[in-house]
Structure formats: C-alpha cells, structure tokens
C-alpha positions as CSV (number, residue, x, y, z in Angstrom):
1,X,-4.7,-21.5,16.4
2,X,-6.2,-18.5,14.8
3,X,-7.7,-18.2,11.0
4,X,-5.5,-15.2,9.0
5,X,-5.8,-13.9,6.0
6,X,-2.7,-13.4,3.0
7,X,-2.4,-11.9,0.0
8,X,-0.7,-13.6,-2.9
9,X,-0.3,-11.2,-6.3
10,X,0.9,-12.8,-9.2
11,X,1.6,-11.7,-12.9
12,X,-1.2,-12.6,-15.3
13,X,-0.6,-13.2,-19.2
14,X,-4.0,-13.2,-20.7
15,X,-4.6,-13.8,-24.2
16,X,-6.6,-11.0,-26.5
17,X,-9.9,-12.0,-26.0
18,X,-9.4,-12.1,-22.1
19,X,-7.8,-8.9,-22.2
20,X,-11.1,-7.4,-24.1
21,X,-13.2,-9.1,-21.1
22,X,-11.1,-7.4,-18.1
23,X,-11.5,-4.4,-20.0
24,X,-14.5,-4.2,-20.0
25,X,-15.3,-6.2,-16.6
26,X,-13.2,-3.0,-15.2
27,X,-15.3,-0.6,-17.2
28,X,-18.7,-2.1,-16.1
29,X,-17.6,-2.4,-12.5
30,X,-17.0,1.6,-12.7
31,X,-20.1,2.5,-14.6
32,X,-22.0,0.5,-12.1
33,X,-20.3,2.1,-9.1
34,X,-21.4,5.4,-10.7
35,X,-24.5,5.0,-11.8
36,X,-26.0,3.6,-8.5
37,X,-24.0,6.4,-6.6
38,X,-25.6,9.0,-8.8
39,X,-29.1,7.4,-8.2
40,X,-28.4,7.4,-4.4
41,X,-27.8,11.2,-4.5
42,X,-30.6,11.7,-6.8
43,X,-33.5,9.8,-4.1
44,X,-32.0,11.5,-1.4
45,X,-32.2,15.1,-3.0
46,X,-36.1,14.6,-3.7
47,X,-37.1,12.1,-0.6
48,X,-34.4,13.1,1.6
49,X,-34.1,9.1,2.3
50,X,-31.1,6.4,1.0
51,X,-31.8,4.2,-1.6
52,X,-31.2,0.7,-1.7
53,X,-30.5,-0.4,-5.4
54,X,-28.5,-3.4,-6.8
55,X,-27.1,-4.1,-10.3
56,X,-29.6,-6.4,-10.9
57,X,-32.2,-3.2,-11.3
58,X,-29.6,-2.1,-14.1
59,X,-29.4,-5.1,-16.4
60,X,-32.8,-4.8,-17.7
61,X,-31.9,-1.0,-19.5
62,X,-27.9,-2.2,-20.0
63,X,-27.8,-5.3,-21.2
64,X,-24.1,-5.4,-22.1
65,X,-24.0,-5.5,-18.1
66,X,-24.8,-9.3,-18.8
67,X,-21.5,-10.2,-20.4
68,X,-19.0,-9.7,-17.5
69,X,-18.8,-11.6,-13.9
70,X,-21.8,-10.2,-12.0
71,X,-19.9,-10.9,-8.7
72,X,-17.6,-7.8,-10.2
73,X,-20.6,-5.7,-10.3
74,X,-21.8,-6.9,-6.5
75,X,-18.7,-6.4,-5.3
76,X,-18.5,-2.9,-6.5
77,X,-21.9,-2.3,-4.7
78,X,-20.4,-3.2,-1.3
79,X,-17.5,-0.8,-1.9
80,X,-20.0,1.8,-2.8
81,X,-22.4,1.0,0.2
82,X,-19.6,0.6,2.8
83,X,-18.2,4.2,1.6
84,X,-22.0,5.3,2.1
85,X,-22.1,4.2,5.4
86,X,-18.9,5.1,6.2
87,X,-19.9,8.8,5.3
88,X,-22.8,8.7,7.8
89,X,-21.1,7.3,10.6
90,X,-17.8,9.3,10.4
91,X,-18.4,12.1,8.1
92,X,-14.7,13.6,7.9
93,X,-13.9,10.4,5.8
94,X,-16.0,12.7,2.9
95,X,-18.9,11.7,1.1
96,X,-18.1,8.8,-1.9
97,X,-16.3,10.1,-4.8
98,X,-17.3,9.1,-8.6
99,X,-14.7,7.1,-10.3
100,X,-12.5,7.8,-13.0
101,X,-11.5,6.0,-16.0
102,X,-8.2,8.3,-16.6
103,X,-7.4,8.7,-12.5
104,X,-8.8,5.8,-10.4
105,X,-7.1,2.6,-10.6
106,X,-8.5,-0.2,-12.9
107,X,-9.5,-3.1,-11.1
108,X,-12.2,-5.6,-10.4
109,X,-12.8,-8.3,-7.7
110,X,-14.5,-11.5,-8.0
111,X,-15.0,-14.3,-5.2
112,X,-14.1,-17.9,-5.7
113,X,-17.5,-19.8,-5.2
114,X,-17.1,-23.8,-5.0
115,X,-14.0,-23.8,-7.2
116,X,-15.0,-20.7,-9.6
117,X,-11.2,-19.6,-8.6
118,X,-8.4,-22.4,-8.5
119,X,-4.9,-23.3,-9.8
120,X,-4.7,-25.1,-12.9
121,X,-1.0,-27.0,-13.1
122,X,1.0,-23.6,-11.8
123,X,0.9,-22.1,-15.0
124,X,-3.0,-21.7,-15.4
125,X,-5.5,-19.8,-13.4
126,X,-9.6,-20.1,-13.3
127,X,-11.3,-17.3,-13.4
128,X,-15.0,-16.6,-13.7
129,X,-16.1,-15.5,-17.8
130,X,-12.3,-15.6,-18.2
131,X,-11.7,-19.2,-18.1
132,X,-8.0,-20.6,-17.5
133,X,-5.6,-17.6,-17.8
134,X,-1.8,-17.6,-18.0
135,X,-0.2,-16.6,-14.9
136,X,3.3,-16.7,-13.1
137,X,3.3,-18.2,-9.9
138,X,6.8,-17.3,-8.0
139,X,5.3,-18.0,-4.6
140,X,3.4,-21.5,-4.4
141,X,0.2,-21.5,-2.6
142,X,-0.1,-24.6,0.4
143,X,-2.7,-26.4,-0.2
144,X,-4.6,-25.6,3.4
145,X,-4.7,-22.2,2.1
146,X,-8.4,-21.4,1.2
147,X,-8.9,-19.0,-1.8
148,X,-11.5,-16.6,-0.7
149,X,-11.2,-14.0,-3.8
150,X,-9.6,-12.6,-6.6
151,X,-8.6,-8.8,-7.8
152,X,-7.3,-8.2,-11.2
153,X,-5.6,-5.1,-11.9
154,X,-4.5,-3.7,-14.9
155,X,-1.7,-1.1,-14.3
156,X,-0.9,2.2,-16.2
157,X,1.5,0.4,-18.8
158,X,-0.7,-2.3,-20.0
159,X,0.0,-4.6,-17.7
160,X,-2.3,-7.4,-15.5
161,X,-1.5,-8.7,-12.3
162,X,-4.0,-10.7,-9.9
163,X,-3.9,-10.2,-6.3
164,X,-5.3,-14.2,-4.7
165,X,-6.6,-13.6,-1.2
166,X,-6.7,-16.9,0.8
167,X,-7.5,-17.7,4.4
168,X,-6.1,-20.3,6.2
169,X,-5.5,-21.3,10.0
170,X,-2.3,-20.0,11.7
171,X,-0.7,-20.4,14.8
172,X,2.2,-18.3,16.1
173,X,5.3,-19.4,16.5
174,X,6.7,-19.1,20.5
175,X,9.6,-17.6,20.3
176,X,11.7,-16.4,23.4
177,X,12.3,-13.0,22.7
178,X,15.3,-11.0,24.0
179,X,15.4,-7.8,24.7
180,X,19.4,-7.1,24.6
181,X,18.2,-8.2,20.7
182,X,16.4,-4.9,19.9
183,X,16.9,-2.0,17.9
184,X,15.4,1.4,17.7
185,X,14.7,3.2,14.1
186,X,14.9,7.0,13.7
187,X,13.3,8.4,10.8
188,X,15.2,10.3,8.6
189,X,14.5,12.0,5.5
190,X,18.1,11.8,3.9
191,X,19.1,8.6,5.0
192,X,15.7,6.8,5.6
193,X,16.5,6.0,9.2
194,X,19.5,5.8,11.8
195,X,18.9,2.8,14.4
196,X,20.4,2.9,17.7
197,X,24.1,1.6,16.6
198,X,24.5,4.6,14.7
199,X,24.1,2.8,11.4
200,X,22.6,4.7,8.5
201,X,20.6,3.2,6.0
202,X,21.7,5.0,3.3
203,X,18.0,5.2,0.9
204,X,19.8,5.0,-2.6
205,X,16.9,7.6,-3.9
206,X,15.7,6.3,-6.5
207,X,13.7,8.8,-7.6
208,X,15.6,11.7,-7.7
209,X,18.1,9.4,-9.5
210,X,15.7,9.1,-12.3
211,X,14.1,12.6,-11.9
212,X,16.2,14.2,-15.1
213,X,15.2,11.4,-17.2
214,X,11.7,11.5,-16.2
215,X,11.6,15.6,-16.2
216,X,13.1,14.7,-20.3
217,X,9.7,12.3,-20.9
218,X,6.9,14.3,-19.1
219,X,8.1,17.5,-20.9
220,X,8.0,15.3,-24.4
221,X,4.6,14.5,-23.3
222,X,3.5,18.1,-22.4
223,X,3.8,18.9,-25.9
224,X,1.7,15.8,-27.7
225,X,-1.2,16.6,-28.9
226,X,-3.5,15.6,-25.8
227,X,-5.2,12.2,-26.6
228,X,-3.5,11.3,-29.9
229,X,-1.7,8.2,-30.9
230,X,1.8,10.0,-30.0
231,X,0.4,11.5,-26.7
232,X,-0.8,7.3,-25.3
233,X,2.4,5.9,-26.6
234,X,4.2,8.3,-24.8
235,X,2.2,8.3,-21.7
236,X,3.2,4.6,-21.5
237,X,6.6,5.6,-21.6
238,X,6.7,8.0,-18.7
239,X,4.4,5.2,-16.7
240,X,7.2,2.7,-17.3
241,X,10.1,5.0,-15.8
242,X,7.6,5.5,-12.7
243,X,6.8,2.1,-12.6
244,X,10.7,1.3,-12.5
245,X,11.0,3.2,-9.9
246,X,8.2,1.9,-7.4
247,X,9.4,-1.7,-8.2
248,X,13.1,-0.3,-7.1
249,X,11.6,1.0,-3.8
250,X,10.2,-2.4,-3.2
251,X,12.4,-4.1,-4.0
252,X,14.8,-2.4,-1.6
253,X,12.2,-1.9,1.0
254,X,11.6,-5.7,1.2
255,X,15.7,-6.8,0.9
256,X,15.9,-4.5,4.1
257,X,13.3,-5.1,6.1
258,X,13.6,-9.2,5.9
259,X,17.1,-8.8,6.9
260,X,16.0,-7.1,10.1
261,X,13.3,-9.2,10.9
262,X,15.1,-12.1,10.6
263,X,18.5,-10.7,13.0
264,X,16.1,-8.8,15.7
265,X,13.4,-9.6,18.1
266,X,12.3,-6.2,19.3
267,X,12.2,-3.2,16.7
268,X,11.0,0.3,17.5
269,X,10.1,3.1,15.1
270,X,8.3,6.0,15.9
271,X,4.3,6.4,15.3
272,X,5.1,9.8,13.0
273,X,2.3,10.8,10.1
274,X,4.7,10.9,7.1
275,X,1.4,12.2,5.3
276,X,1.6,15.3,7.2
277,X,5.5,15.4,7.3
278,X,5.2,15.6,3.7
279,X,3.3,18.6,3.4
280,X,5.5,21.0,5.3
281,X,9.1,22.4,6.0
282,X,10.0,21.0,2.2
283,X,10.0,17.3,2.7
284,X,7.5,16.3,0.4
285,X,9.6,14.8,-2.6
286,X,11.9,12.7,0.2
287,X,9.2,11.4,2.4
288,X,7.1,10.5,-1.0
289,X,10.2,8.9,-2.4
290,X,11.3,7.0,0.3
291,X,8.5,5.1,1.5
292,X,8.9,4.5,5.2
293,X,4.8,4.0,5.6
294,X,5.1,1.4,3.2
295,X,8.3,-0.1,5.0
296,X,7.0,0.2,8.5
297,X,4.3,-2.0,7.2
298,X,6.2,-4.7,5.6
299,X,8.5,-4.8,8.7
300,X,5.7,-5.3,10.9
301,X,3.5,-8.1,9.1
302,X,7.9,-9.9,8.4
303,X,8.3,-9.8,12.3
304,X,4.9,-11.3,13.4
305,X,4.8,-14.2,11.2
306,X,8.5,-14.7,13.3
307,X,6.7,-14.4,16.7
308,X,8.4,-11.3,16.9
309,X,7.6,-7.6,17.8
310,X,7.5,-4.0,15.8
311,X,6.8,-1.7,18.5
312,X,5.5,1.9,17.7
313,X,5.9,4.8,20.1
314,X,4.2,7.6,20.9
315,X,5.1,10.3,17.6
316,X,5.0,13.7,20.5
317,X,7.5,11.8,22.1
318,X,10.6,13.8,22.6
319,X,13.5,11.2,21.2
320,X,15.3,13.9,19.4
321,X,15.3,16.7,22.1
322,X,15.7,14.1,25.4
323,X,19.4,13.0,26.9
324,X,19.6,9.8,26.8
325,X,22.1,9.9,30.0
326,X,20.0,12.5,32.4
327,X,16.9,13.1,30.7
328,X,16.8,16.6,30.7
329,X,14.5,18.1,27.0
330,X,16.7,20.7,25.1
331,X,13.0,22.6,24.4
332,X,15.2,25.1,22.3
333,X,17.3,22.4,20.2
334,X,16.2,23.0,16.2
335,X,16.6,20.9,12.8
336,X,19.8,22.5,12.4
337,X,21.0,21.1,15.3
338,X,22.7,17.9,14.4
339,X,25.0,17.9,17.3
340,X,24.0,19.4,20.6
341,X,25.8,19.1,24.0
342,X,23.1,18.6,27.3
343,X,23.7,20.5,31.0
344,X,25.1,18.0,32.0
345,X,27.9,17.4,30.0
346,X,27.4,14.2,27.5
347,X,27.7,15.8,23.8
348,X,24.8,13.9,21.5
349,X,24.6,13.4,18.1
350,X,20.8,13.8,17.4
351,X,19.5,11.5,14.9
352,X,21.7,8.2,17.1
353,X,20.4,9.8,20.2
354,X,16.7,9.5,19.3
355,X,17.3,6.0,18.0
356,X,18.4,5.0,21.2
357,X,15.5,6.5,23.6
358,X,12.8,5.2,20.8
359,X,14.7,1.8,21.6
360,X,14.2,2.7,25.4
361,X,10.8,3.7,25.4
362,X,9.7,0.7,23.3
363,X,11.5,-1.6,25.3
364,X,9.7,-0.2,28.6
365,X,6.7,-1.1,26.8
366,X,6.9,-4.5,26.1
C-alpha cells in the first residue's frame, strides 16, 4: 500500500462576479510573482545576497492584494522560489523568467485547508473567496480520495476549467504478466507509430487537416487593427480552431492508448527526444502535431494503474539499422531506405523491423 497522487480536471461555469474574482486572482498571482522576482534581482545587484520576501510585505503598499485568496499569492511564491533555487543548483534550467499577461498561461492554485475545497451535491464546487461554483463533474471523485489542491485555469477562449489534485492510498494490482503479450512501438512521423505486427496507426492529422482554415483566420487576424474590438473577437476565433484541434489529439490519443493498455502486458517504445526531433531534418510540424510525448505519457500512467509495464529503451539504440535475424548494423542504411535487404539474406522492411527489436530489447529487460 502506497499513497499516490491524481489529477481530476473538470469544467467550471462560474457566474460574473466569480469570473471578475479569477480574473483578478490570476492577475494578482502574476503581479506578485513579478514584483518579488524583480525585488530579488534588485538586492542581489546591490548586496550581491538573495532576498527572502513574502506577499505579506506587499499588502501594506497594494491593498487590492487583500481581495483575492492569499494562498494564490503564497503559492506563487513557492513557484518563484523553487525556480530560484532551481537556477542555483542547476543553472542550464535558466534563470526565472517574468510572466506575461498576453503569453504565459492564466492560472492560480489554492490548497484545500479543513474543507476550504469540497464537493457540494456534484454540481457545485467550494472554493476559497469564490464560494460554491458551477462545475461538471464527468469523473466522480471516491470518497477516500483526499483533496490536497485546486488550479483554476482560464484558457485562451474564455473558458475555466479546475484541475482537483487529491491523494489517496493505492495498492497495485498483481497481475501475471506475459511476455508472448507484448508489443513494440516504432515512432513514426507519418503514421505515428508501426508496432511489431506491422500495424500502422494511421495519425488522422488533425492539424494539417485544419491548417487551410486556420491559415484563412490568422491571416484575417494579421490585418485587425492590433488590440481593437475586431482584433480580440477574432483572436478568440483562431483560439477556438486550435483549441479544436488539441481536444481532437486527445481525444484520439486517449481512445488509443486505453485500448492498448487494456489488450497488452508489456509495451516498448523507444526513449527518443521528440523536442529535438522536431527541430531538424523538417519534422517539426509532424512531431508537434502528433503528440507522441504526450501519448507515451498517457500510455504509461493507463498500464501502471493495470499492474502492467511501458518499457522505454535506450534512444542510440540501433532498432532501425539491426537485423532482427543475424544482428549484423547496416551503418550505411539512410531515411530513404524503407526497405533494405541484410548480408545475410532476410529482406527487412524498416519501420516493422525496428518495432520488433525495440520489442526484443525491452523484453530482455524486464
């Protein structure tokens, strides 16, 4: 028996006067994240030591810092002091950025203390300053679930979702695992992935299915007059059409990968960085559009909460360029090389080849 943590994020409907108060919650939860960062860089320049401020300091000279959740304004101090600190000890992660009202996402996190968070009859939520707030529950949360803390968001077309973390104890189901039940995964920037059956999962691209319409918006946009009524009502348009988009690629992403989780025991994918992938030989726009991060992720938490496995292998292994029958590494086999025949005789189609020796390597190291 362990103690886990999960995520539940729900759709919240809050009335005008709420929506005023997250506004501004959000707003105060970035000015304060700025201000003390700026004061941080200040003290260092002229003592060459870190300062150690609070919000509380700030209330005094902006009062209005009084009328939202103060645990908002706490908890952006510990986001600003763990990217401080994080700075110090591993300084390629760069020093903390200032936030943005028009770039960085608009959010604000409260914690639930003695009931300050809680369910009200499904259909109401209790929030701190906010009071009961409409929301949409589509998952129920147990009742041994603990809610530890709240984040409510407010996304780029208007809209407010709450994401409920709660902990709870958790033990893993024993499940006899068998390993002629496995499957290997090759990425693939066309097709998402081929597995080790040769199957293709045929990605419907959803982006580049809505790239002509959304080219039609953002050039509409590109000639508003920046910052006028036309320009935000058409910014909200093009947000919607990317928003579709990303809810398509979930959508899919999670249809997919609960259907393998629930038919296999042992799934291997390769360890690649999709962030660097992305940024050479002109994949960018299919590796962005695809989301195999993002799917490798879902897959993995869907298999453990089945006592099951999502194996990664080494991303310099050579899956593509090994026989799978002898062994031998075709060092001089390129991209263009879909089909390849090896010395010693078997011809191999590349992408079902590597599937198969990521599912052989993977299965060696369980």
């Amino acid at each position: 028996m362990s103690i886990q943590n999960k995520a539940y994020k729900f759709r919240l409907y809050p009335n005008k006067k709420q929506s005023i108060l997250i506004d501004k919650t959000i707003g105060c939860a970035r000015f304060i994240y700025n201000k003390m960062l700026n004061d941080k860089i200040e003290h260092y320049k002229e003592t060459k030591q870190r300062l150690n401020n609070t919000p509380a300091q700030y209330k005094k000279e902006f009062e209005w810092l009084k009328e939202v959740d103060s645990l908002a304004l706490a908890n952006a101090q510990m986001n600003l002091q763990t990217a401080y600190n994080n700075f110090f000890k591993r300084p390629k992660v760069g020093f903390p950025k200032f936030k943005s009202k028009k770039r960085s996402k608009l959010s604000y996190t409260t914690n639930n203390q003695r009931g300050t968070i809680r369910i009200i009859d499904k259909s109401y939520i209790r929030l701190p300053k906010l009071k009961d707030v409409k929301i949409k529950i589509h998952r129920e949360i147990q009742d041994t679930h603990i809610i530890k803390s709240a984040t409510i968001t407010k996304s780029a077309t208007g809209k407010y979702y709450i994401s409920i973390l709660v902990e709870y104890e958790y033990e893993k189901p024993v499940v006899n695992l068998n390993k002629n039940n496995a499957l290997g995964l090759d990425y693939s920037s066309h097709s998402f992935y081929v597995d080790s059956q040769n199957r293709k999962a045929d990605y419907p691209k959803f982006y580049r299915n809505a790239q002509k319409k959304l080219a039609k918006e953002q050039r509409k946009l590109s000639l508003m007059k920046y910052e006028s009524n036309n320009y935000y009502k058409q910014k909200i348009v093009v947000a919607k059409l990317h928003e579709h988009i990303a809810n398509q690629r979930r959508d899919w992403i999670h249809k997919l990968s609960t259907e393998l989780a629930n038919n296999y025991d042992y799934i291997c994918v390769e360890d690649i960085n999709l962030q660097n992938m992305s940024q050479c030989l002109n994949l960018g726009k299919s590796t962005h559009d695809n989301g195999f991060g993002m799917f490798r992720v879902i897959l993995g938490y869907k298999l453990e909460d089945r006592g099951k496995r999502l194996i990664k292998i080494d991303k310099w292994f050579p899956s593509s360029k090994m026989c799978r029958f002898c062994g031998n590494v075709n060092k001089n086999l390129t991209l263009a090389d879909r089909v390849w025949t090896c010395i010693c005789g078997e011809t191999l189609d590349r992408d079902e080849n590597a599937a198969i020796n990521i599912k052989n390597v993977g299965l060696d190291m369980v």
